[in-house]
N, C-alpha and C positions, 0 to 999 in steps of 0.2 A: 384747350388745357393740355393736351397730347403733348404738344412740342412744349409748353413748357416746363410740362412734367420731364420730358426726355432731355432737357436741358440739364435739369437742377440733378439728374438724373448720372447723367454722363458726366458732372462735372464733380459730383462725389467720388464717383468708382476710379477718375483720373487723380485725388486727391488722395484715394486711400490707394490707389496703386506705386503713386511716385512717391509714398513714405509720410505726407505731409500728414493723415490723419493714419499713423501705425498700426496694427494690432493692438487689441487691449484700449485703444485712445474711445473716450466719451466725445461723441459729434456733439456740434453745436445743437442747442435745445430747440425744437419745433420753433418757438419764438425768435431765434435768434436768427433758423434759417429762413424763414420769411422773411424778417429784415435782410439778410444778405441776399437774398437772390431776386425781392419785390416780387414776391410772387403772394398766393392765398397758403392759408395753412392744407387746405385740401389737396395743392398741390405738391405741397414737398412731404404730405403724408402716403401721398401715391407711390412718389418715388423712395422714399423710404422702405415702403411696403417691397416692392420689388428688389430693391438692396438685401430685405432680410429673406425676401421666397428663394435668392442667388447666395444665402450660406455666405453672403459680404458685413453684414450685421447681425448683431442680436438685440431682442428688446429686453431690457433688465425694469421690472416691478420698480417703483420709485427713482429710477435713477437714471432712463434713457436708452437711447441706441450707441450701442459699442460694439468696436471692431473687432470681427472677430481674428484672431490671431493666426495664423496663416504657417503651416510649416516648411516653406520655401526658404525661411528666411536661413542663411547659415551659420552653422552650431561654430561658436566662439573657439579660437585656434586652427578651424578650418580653412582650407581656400575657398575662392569663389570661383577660382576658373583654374582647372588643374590639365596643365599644359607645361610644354619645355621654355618656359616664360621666367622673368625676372619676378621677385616676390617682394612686393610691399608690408611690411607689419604694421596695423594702428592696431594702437595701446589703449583701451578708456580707462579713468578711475570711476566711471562709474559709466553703467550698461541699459539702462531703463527705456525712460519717455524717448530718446532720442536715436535708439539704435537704429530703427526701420530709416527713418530719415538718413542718416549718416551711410550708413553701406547702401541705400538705394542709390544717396548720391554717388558714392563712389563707385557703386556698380555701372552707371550709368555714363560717369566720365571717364571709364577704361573698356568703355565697349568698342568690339573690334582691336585693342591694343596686346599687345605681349604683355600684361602682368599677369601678375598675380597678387589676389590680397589675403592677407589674413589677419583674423581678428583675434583681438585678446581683451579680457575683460577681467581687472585687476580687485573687482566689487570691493574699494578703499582698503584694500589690503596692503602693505609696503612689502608682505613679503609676498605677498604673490606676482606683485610687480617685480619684484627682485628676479624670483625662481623664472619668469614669463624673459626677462632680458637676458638671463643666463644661460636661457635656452637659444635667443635670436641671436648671441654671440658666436652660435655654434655652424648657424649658420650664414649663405650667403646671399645677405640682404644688398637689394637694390635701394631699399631707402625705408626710412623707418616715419611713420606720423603717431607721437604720442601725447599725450595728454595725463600730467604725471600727479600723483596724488600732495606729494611737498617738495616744496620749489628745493628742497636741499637736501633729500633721499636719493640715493642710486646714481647720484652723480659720477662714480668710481661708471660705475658701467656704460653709462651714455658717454662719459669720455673715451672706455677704451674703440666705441663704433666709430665718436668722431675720428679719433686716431687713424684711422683704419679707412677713414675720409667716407664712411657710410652717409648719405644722406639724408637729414634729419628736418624734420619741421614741427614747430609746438603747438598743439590744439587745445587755443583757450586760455591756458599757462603757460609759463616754463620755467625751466630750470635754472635756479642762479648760476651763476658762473661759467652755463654752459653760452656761448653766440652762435644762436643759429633762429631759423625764423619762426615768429609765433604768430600765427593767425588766431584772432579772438573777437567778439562782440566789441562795439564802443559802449563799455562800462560805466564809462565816465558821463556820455549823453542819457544814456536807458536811466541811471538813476537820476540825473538833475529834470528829467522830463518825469518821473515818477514823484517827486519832492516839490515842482512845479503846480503839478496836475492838483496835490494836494493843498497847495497854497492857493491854487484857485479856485480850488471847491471851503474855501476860509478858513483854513486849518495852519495857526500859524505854532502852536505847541508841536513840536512832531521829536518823534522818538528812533532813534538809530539802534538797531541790534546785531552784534556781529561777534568774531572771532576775537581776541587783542589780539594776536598775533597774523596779522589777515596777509592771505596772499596775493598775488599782484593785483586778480579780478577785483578781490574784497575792495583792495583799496584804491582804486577805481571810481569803485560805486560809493566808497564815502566821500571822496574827495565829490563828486558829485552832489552828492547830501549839500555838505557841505559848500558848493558855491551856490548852488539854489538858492538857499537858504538868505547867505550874503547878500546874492544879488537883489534879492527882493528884500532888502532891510532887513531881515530878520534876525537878530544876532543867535549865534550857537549858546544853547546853554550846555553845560559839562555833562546836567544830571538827565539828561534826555537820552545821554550816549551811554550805553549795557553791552558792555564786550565779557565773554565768558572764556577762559584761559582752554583752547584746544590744541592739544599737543601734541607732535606726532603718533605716540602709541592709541590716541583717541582716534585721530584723523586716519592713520592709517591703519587701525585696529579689524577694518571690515564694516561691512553695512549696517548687523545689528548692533556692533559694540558701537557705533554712531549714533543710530537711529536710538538708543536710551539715554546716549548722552543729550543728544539734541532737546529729547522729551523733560528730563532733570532741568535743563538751562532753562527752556520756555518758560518751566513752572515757576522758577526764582523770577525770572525776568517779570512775570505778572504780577509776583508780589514786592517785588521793588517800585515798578511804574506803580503802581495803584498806592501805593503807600507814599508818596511825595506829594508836599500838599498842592501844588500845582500841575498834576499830572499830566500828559501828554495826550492829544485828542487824535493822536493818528502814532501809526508803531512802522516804521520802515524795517525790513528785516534783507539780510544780503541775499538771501533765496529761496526760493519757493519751499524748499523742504521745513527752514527753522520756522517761516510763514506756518504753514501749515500745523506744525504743532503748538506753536503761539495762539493759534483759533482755538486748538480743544482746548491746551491750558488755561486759555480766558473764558469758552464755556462751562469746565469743569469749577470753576471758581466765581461763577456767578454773575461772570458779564457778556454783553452781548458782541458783536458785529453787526454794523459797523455804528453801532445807536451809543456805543459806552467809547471803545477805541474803535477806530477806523485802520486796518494793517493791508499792507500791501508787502510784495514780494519780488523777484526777480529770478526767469529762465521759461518762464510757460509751463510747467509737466502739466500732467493730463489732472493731478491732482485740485489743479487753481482753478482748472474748470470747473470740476465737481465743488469746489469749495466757493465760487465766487469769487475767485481774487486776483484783484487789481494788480499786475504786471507787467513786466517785461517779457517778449519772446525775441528769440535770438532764431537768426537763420544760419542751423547747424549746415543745412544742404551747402549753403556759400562755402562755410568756413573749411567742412570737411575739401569739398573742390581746390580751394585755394592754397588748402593744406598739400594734397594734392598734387597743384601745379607747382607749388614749391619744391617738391622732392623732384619732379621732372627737369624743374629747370637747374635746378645742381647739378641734377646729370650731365645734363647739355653743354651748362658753363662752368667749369670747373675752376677758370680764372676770375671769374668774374663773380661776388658776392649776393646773393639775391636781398630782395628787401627784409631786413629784421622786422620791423614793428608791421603788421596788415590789420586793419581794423574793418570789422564789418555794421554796417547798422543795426540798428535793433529797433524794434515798435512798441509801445506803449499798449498794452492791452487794458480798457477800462472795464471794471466789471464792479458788482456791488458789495466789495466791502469798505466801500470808501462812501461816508456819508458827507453832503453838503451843506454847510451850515448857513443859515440866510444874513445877510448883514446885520449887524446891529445899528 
């Protein structure tokens, strides 16, 4: 049992040290790591045990083993290697589930190199994106990787860098009007394999919830929806589809002016689905966050998961764990890299255009809030 304690052992501490399970992230549940590793539950309680006597875990009453957060990590606008080195800037609009990942990776693909990175963290604010580029304008950027709150904000600014021929690459999104490279999940696969999943767990009602106004991801993952749906017969109906009008001042208003808005839409969204006389037996939402408060809204109102509606989500945060729910994970580690190697290779060729569109895969994560209906 030694060894294959010291396996399941060594293969956590390698997980939580290269980003993939962050600070703050909930491990997978005793059950869960049994299954993945084929081992007894005695075994991966052993090693557990020893992750938490190494200050690498904590146990939380009702809720699991979570990682504990680590103060290595570096503080937002910082560098990570301060040296007579060229300086990278990434940009996030949002700083959470994925930051350990995202700078682990990029710490990891400029080891031993002349950069320099530094981070910024715009927490959906447009003016803090604004004040954060006004400042990079001042200085002398090697290449810039950002990930922008609306595709049609601060464009005035990212143009005067292209001008200035700074090297640019978009994480995830980008910016209308601006041409330059975006590395991003395949949006369009994560959702038709999530819309799939659900058609063959019998669910052929299914419900779309999103933005009207959706950004390029969003519409993506509908378009998705959407040929699922098709390809398997199933025709779209109108009233399945619940888009809530979010507008720049909302979107880029900051995290809590989101996070109330999100909470207000859920709540109409439940009393619109549930009040159609043929309501929808599965809720698709474009990401884990509106997911997430779509579950209390439909607890706080009287229904269950996944026995009344069945909802799934899109992006993995640590949150879909703790919640059960059925998703997408995206490999931020790829995209940031690629992001990455895009800014390098601009340097390199300056005659020669690098690739615009870079799509990376994504995985299907099944979990239980998706119920299976038995044939009729």
């Amino acid at each position: 049992m030694a060894f294959l304690y010291k396996k399941v052992y060594d293969d956590l501490l390698y997980k939580i040290k290269s980003g993939t399970y962050p600070g703050g992230t909930l491990l997978p549940s005793l059950e869960e790591l049994t299954k993945i590793y084929s081992v007894s539950p005695i075994t991966v309680k052993h090693a557990l045990a020893d992750l938490k006597k190494h200050n690498i875990i904590q146990r939380i009453k009702h809720k699991g083993s979570v990682v504990i957060e680590k103060t290595d990590v570096p503080s937002l606008g910082e560098s990570v290697y301060r040296s007579n080195s060229q300086s990278i800037a990434v940009i996030f609009s949002y700083y959470d589930d994925h930051k350990t990942r995202i700078i682990n990776s990029l710490k990891n693909a400029v080891y031993g190199k002349n950069i320099q990175l530094l981070f910024f963290d715009s927490k959906h604010s447009l003016e803090t994106e604004r004040d954060v580029l006004q400042r990079l304008l001042d200085e002398n950027l090697g290449g810039l990787i950002f990930q922008p709150i609306h595709p049609a904000y601060n464009i005035d600014l990212i143009s005067k860098l292209s001008i200035r021929n700074v090297p640019i690459a978009f994480m995830d999104r980008a910016l209308n009007g601006i041409r330059k490279p975006c590395i991003h999940s395949d949006n369009f696969t994560g959702m038709f394999d999530v819309v799939s999943y659900l058609i063959n767990c019998h669910h052929s009602r299914i419900g779309f919830i999103s933005a009207r106004d959706m950004i390029s991801t969003e519409q993506d993952r509908f378009s998705g929806y959407c040929h699922a749906l098709i390809k398997n017969g199933i025709p779209i109906t109108q009233d399945y589809i619940y888009t809530f009008q979010l507008d720049a001042d909302t979107s880029g208003g900051g995290n809590e002016v989101l996070d109330i808005y999100n909470e207000q839409c859920t709540h109409e969204a439940v009393q619109y689905f549930s009040s159609l006389p043929s309501r929808p037996t599965a809720i698709v939402c474009m990401n884990d966050y509106v997911a997430s408060y779509l579950m209390r809204a439909l607890k706080e109102q009287g229904f269950r998961v996944p026995e009344d509606f069945s909802v799934t989500g899109f992006d993995n945060i640590s949150v879909s764990r703790q919640l059960e729910l059925t998703t997408v994970t995206q490999n931020f580690e790829k995209i940031a890299q690629e992001a990455l190697n895009s800014i390098l290779y601009q340097q390199a060729n300056k005659q020669m255009p690098p690739p615009l569109d870079v799509q990376i895969g994504s995985i299907l994560i099944r979990r239980n809030s998706v119920k299976t209906y038995s044939i009729e």
